[in-house]
Each structure stands twice: as C-alpha cells, then as structure tokens.
Backbone as a printed PyTorch tensor [residue, N CA C, xyz], in Angstrom:
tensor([[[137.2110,  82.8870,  76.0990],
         [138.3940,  82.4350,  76.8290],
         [138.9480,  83.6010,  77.6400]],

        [[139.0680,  83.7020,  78.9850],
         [139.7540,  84.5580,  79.6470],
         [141.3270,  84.4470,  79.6470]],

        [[142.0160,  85.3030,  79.0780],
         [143.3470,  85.2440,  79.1100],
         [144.1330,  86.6160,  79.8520]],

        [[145.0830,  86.5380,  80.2720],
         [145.5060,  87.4710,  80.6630],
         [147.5210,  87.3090,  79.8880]],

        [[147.8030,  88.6670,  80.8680],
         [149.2650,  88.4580,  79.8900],
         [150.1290,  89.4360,  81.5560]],

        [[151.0010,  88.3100,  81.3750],
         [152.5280,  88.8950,  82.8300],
         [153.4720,  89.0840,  82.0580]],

        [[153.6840,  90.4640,  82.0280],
         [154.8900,  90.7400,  80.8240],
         [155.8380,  91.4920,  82.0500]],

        [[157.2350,  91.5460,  81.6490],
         [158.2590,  91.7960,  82.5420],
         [159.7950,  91.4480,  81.2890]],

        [[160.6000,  91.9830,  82.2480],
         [161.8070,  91.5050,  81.4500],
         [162.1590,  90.2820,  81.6280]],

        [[161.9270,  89.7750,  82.9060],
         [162.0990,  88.6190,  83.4190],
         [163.7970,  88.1070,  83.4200]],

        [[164.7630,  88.6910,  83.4050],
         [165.9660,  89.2190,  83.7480],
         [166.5610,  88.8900,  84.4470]],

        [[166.7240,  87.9720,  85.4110],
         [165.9620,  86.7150,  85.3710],
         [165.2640,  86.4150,  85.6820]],

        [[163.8760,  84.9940,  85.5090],
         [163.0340,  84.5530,  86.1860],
         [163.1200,  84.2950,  87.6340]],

        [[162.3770,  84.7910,  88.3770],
         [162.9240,  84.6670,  89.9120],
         [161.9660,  83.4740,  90.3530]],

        [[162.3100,  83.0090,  91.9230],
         [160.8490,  82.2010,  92.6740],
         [159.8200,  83.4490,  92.9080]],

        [[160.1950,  84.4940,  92.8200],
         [159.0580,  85.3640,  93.2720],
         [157.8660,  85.6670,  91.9350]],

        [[158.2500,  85.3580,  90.7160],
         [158.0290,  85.7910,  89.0090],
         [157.3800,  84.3130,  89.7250]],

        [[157.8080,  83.0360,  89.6890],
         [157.1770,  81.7250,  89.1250],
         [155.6950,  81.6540,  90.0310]],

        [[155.7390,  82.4830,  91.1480],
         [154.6900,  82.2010,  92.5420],
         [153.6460,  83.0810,  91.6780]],

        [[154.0760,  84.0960,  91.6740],
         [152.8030,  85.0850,  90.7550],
         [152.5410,  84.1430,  89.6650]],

        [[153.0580,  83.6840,  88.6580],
         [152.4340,  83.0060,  87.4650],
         [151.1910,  81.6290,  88.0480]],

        [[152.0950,  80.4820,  88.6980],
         [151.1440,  79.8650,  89.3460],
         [150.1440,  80.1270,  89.6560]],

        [[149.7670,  81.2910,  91.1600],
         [149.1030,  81.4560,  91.2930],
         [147.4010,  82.5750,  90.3400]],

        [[148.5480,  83.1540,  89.4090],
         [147.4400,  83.9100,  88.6660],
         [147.1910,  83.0860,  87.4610]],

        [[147.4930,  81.8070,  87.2140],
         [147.5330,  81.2750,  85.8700],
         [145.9700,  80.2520,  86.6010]],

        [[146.1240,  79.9900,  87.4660],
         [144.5100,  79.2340,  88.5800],
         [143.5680,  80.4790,  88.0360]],

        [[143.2520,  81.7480,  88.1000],
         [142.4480,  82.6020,  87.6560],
         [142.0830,  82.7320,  86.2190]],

        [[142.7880,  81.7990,  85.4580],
         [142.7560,  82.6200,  83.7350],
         [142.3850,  80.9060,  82.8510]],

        [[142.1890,  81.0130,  81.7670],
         [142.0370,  79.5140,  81.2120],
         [143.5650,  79.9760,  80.6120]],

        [[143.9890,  81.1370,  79.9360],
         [145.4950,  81.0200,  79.4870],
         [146.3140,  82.3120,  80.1690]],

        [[147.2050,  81.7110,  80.6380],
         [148.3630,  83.4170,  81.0640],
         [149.2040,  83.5360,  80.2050]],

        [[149.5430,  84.2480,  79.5040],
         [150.7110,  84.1830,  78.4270],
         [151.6140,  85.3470,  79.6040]],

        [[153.2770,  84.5600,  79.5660],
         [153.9270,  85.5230,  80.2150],
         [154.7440,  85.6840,  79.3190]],

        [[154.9760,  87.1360,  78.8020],
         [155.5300,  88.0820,  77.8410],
         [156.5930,  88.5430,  78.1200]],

        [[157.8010,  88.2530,  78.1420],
         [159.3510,  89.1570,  77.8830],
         [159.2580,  89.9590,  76.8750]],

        [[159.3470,  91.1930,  77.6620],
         [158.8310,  92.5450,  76.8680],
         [160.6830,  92.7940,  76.9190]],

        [[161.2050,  92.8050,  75.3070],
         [162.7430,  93.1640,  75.1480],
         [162.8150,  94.6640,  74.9370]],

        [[163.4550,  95.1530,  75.5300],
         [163.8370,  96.5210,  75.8010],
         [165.4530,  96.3410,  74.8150]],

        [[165.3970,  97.1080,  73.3200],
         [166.4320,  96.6650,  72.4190],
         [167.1590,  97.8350,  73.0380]],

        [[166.9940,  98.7140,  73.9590],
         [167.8530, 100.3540,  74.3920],
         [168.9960,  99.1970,  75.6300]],

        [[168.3810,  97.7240,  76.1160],
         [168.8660,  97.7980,  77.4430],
         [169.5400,  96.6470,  77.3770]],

        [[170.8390,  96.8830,  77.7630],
         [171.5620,  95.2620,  77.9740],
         [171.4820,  94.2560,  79.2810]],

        [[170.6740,  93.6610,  78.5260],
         [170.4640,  92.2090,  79.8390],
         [171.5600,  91.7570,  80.4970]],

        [[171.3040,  90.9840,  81.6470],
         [172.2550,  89.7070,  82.2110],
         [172.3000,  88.8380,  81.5840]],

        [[170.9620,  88.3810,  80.5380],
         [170.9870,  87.2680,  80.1600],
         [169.9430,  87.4750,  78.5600]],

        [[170.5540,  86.7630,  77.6220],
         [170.2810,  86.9980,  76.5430],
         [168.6980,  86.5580,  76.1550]],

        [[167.5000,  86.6530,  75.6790],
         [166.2420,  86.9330,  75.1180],
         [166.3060,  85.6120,  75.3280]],

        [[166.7460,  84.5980,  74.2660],
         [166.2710,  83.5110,  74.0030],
         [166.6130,  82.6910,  75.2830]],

        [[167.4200,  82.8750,  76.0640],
         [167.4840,  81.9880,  77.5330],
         [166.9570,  82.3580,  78.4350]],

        [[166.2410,  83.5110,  78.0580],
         [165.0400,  83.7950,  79.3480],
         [164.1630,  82.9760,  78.9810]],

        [[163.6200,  83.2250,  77.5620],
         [162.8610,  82.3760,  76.7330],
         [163.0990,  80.6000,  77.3670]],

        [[163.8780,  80.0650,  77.7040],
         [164.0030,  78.5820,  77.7720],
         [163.9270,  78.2840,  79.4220]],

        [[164.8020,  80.0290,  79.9200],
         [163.9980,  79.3020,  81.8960],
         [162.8420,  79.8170,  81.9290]],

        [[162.2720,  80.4960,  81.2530],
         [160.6750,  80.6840,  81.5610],
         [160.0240,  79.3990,  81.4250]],

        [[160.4650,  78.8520,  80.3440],
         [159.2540,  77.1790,  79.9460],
         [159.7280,  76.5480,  80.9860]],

        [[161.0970,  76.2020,  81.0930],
         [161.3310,  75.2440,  82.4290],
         [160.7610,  75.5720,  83.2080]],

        [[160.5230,  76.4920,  83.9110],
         [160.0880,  76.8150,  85.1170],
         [158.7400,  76.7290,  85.1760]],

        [[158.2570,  76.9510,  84.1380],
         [156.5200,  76.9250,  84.3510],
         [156.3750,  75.5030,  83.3580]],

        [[156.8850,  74.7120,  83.0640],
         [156.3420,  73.4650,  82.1700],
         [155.6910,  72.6890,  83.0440]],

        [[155.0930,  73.0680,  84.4140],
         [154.6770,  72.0900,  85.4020],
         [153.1210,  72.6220,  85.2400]],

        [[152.8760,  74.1300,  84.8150],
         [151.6820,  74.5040,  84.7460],
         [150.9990,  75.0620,  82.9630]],

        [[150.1500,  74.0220,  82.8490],
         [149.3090,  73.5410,  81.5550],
         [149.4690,  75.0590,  80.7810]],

        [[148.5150,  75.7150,  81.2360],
         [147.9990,  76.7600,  80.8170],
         [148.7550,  78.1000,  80.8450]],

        [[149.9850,  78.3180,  80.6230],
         [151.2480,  79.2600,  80.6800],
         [151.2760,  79.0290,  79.5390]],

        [[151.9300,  80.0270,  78.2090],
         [152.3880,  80.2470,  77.2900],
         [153.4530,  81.3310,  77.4150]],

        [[154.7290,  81.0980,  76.8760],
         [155.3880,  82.4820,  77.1930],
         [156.1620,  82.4510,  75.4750]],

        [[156.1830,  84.1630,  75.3750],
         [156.2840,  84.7240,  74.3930],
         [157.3600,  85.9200,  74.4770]],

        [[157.5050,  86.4270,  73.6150],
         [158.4990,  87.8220,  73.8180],
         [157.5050,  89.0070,  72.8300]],

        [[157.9740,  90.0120,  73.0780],
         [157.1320,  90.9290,  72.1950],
         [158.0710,  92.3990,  72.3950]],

        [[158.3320,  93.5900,  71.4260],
         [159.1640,  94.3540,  71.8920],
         [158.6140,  96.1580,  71.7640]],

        [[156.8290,  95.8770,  71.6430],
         [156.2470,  96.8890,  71.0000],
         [156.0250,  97.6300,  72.2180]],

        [[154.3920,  98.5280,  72.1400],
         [153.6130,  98.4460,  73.4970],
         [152.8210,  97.4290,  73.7890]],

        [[152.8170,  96.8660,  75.3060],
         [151.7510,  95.8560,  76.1060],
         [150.4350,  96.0820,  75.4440]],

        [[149.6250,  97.3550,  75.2020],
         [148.4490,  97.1340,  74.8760],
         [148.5360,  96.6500,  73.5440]],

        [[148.9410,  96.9600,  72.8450],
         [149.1420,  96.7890,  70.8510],
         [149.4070,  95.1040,  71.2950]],

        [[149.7960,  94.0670,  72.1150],
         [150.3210,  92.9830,  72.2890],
         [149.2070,  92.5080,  72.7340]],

        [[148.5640,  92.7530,  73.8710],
         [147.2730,  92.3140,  74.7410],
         [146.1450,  92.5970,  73.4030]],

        [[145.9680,  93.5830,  72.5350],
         [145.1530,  93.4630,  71.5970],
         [145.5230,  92.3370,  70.5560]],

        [[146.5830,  92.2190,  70.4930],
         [147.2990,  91.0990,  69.1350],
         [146.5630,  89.8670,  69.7620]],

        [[146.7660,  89.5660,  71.1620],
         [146.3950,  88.2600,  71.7640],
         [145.1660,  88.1990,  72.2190]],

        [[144.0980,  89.5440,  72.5990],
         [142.8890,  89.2940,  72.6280],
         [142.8670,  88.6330,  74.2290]],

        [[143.7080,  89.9890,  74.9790],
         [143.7080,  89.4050,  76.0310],
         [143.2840,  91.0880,  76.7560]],

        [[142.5520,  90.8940,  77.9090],
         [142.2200,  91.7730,  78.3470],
         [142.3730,  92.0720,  80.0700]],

        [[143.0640,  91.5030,  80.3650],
         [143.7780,  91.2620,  81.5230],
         [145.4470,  91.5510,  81.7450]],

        [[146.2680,  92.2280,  82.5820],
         [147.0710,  92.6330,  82.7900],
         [147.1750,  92.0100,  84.2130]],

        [[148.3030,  90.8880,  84.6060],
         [148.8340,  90.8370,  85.6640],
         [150.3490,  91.5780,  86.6900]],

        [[150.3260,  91.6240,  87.9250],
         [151.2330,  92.3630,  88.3290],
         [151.3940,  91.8180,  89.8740]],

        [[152.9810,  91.7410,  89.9500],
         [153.1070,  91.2390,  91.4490],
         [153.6280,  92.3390,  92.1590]],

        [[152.9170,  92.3450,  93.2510],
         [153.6990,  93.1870,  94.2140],
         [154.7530,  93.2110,  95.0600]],

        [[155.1790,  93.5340,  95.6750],
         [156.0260,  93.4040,  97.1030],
         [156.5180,  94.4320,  97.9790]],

        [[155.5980,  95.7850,  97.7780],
         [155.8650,  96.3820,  98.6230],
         [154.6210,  97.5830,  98.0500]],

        [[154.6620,  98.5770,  99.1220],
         [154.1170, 100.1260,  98.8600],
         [154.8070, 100.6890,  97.7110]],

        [[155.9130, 100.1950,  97.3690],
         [156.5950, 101.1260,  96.6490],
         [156.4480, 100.6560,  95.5870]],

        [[156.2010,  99.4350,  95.2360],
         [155.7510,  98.5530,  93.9840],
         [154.4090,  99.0680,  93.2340]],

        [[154.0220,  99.3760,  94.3070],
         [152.1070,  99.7340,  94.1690],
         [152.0990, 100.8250,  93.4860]],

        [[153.0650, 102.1210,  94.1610],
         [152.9900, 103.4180,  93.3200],
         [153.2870, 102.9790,  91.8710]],

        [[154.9020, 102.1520,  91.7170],
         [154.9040, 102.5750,  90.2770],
         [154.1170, 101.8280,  88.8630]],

        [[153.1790, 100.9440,  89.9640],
         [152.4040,  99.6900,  89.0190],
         [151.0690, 100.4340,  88.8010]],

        [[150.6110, 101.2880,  90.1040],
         [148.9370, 102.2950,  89.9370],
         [149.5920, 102.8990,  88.5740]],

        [[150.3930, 103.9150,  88.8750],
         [150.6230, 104.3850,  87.4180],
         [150.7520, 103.9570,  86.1930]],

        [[151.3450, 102.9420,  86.0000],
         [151.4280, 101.8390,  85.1320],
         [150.2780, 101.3570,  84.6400]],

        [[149.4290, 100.6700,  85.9560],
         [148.1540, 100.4730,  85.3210],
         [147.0060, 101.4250,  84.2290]],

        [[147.0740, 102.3980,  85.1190],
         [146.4520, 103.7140,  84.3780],
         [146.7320, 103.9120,  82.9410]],

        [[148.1460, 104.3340,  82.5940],
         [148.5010, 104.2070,  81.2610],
         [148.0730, 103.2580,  80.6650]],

        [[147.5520, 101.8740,  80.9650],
         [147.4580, 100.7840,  80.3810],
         [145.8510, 101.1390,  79.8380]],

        [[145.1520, 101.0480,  80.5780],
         [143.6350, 101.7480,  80.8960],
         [143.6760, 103.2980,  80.1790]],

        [[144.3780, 103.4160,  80.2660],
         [144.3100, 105.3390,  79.0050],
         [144.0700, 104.3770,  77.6370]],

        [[145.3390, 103.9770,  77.0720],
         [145.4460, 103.1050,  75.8110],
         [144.5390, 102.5010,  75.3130]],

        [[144.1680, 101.1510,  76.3590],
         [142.9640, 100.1940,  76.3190],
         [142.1970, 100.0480,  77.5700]],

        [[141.2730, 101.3140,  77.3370],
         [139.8160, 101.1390,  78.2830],
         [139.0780, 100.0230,  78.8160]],

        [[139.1660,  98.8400,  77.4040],
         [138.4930,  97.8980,  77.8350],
         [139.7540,  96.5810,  78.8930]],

        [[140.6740,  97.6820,  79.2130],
         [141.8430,  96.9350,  79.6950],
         [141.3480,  96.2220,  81.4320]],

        [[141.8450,  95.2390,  81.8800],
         [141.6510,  95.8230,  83.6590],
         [143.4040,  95.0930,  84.1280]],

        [[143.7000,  95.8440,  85.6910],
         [145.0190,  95.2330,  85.5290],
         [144.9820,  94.3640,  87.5090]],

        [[145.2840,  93.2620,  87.5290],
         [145.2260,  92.6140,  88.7280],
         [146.5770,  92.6010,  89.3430]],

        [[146.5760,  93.0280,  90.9310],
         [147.3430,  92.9070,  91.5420],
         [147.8820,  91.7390,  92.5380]],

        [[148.8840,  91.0370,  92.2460],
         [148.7370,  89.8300,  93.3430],
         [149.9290,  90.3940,  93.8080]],

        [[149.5250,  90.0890,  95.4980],
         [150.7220,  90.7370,  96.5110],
         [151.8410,  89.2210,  96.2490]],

        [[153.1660,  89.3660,  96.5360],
         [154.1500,  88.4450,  96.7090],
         [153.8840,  87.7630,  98.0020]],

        [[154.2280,  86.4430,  97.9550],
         [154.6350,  85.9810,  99.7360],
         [155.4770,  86.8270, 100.0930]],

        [[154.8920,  86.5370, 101.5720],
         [155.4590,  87.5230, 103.1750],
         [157.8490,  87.0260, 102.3670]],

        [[157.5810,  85.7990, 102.1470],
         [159.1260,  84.5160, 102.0320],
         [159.7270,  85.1020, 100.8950]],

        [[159.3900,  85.3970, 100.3270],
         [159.8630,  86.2130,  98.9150],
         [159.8850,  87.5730,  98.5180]],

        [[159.0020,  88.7000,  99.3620],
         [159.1000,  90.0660,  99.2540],
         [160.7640,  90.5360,  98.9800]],

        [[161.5030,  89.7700,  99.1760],
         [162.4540,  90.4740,  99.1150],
         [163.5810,  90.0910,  97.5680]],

        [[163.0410,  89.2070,  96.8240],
         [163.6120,  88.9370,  95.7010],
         [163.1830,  89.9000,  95.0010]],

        [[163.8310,  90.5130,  93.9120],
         [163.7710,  90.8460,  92.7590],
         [164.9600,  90.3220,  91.2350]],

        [[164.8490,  90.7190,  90.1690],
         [165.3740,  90.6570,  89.1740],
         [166.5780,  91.6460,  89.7200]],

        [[166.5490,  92.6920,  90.2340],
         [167.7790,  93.5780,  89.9670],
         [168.7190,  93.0540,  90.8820]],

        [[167.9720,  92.2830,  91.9860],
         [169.0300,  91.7460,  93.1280],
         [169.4890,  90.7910,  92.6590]],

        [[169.0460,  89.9580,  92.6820],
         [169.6940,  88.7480,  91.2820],
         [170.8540,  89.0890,  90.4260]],

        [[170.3830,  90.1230,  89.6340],
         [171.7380,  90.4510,  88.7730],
         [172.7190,  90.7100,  89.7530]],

        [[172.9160,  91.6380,  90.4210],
         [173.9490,  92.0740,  91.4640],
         [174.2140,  90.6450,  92.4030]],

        [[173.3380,  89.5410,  92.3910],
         [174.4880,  88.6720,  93.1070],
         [175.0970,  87.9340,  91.7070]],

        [[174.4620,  87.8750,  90.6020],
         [175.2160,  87.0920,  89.9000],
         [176.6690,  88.1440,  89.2540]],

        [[176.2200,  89.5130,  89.4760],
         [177.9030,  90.0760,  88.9040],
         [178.8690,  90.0840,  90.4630]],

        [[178.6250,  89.5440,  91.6460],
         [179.5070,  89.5240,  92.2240],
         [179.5990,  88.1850,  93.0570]],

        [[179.1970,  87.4680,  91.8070],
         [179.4980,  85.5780,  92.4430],
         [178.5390,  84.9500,  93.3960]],

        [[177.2220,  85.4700,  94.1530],
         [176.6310,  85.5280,  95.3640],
         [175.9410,  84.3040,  94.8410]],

        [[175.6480,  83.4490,  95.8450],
         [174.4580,  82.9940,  95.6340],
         [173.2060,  83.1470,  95.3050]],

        [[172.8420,  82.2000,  94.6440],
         [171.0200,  82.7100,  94.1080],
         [170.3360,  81.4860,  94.2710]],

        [[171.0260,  80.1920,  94.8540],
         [170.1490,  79.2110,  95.2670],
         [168.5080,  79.6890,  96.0930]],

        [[167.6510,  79.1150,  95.6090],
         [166.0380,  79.2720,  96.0150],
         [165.7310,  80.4240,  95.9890]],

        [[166.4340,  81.3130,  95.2820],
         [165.3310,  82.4980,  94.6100],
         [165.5600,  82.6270,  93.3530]],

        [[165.7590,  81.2740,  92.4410],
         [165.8100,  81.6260,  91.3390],
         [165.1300,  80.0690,  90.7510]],

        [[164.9780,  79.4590,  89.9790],
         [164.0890,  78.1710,  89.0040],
         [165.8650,  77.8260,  88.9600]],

        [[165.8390,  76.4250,  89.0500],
         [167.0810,  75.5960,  88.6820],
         [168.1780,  76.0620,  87.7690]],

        [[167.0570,  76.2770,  86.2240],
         [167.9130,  76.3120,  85.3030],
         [168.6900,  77.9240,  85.1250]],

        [[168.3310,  78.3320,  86.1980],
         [168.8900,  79.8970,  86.3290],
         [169.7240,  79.3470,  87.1040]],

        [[169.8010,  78.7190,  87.8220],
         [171.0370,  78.9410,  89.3430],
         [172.3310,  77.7520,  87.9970]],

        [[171.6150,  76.7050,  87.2680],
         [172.7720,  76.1990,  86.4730],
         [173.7720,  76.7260,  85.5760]],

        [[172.5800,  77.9110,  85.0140],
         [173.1110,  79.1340,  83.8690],
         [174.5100,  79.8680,  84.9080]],

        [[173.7780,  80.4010,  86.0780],
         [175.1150,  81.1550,  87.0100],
         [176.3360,  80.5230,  86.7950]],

        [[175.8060,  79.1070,  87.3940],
         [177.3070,  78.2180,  88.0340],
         [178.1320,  78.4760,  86.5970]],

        [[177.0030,  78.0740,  85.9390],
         [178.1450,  77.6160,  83.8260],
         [179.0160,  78.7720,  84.3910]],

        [[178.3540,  80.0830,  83.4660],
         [178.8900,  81.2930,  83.7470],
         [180.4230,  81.7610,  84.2940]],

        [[180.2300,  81.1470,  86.1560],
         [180.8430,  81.4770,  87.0490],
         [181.8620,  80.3370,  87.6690]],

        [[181.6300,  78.9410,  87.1190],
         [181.7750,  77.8790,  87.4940],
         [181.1590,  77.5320,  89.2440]],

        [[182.2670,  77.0990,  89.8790],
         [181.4720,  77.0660,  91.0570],
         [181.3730,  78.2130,  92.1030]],

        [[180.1080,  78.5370,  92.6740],
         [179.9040,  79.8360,  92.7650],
         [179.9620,  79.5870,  94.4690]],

        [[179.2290,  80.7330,  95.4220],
         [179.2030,  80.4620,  96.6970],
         [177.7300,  79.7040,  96.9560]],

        [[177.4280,  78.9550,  96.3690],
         [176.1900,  77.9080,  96.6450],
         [175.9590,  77.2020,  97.6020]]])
C-alpha cells in the first residue's frame, strides 16, 4: 500500500491545505493528514476542532485519514508504515525552508522520500498565519478557508466582515 502522510499544524485548515490534500491523495492509495501538536505553542484553535474541520473538509475524498501525533514525523511515518512525506509550496521561500526540512527527514529515515506539490497560481497567497491575523482582527476569511472554519470565525466573532 503506498501511503504517504501531510502533517502541519493545520491552524487552520486553509483552501490552499484542502487543494494539496486532494490533489496528492490521487497519488497515494492512503494520505493520512497529521496535526503535528506543538504542546510549547498556543493555537487559534483548539486540537480537537482542527481535528473535526479537517474531516469536514476532506469527507468528500475516500482515501484521507487524519490523525494528530505530537512526537517526531519520522517515529510517526514509521508507526504508520508510511514512506512518503508530502509538502505544499507557494513560493521560493517555502522551498528553502521545506529542502531543509526534507533533508532532516531523509537524515532520520533514509528510506524516507519527500514530494513537493506547488500551490495554485489563486491561492499562493493563503496561509495559516494570515488566517489567524484576519481572524484576530475580524477580517474576512470567506474562500480561503473550508466552511466549517469560516462558521467557527463567525461563532467566535458573531457577524464578521463577510
């Protein structure tokens, strides 16, 4: 079984996070996407409700499993017997700190390999950190975020600039 694993904080799930899964989950018979919890770092949004817009968002595609894990990626990719590492890009600057990234991954587990899928041209410009910063200052996040993220905001914020 070829599996691979998209681990991220996912902080929130963005449209730019759901385009990479789609499209790299067509390459794999399983993608497990992994919320890797960082217990040093305080989220926007608490573990288990990333946990619930991740499934929403991907319950349209079969072969997604998502999980949390809070160790190292390789000790996790060995637990799951997965030997594939996915990664989205969106810029040059993404690339530097993901080559490095990869490498470490490949120091650890040799028999590792790590795939790069570039972002759409339409989405290069989402991230997780921008997200947070519109949701701590009320902004909209309509269509760069999965539904049940833009519903989580409104709760939150009530009605926002949508």
């Amino acid at each position: 079984m070829r599996r691979a694993v998209f681990a991220g904080s996912f902080d929130p799930v963005t449209t730019g996070h759901i385009d990479i899964i789609e499209r790299s989950a067509a390459m794999f018979d399983e993608l497990i996407v992994c919320i890797f919890h960082n217990i040093q770092k305080e989220g926007c949004f608490p573990v288990n409700e990333r946990i619930r817009f991740l499934r929403e968002a991907t319950s349209h595609v079969p072969n997604v499993r998502v999980d949390v894990s809070s160790g190292l990626l390789t000790d996790y990719m060995q637990q799951e017997n997965a030997r594939v590492v996915v990664r989205g890009l969106r810029s040059v600057k993404d690339f530097e700190y993901e080559e490095n990234h990869a490498a470490m991954i490949r120091h650890l587990m040799p028999e590792s390999d790590t795939i790069f899928l570039l972002t759409r041209p339409d989405l290069t410009f989402v991230s997780s950190s921008g997200v947070r910063e519109l949701i701590r200052f009320r902004g909209p996040v309509q269509g760069i975020v999965p539904p049940s993220v833009e519903r989580a905001v409104l709760k939150l914020y009530g009605k926002n600039k949508q």
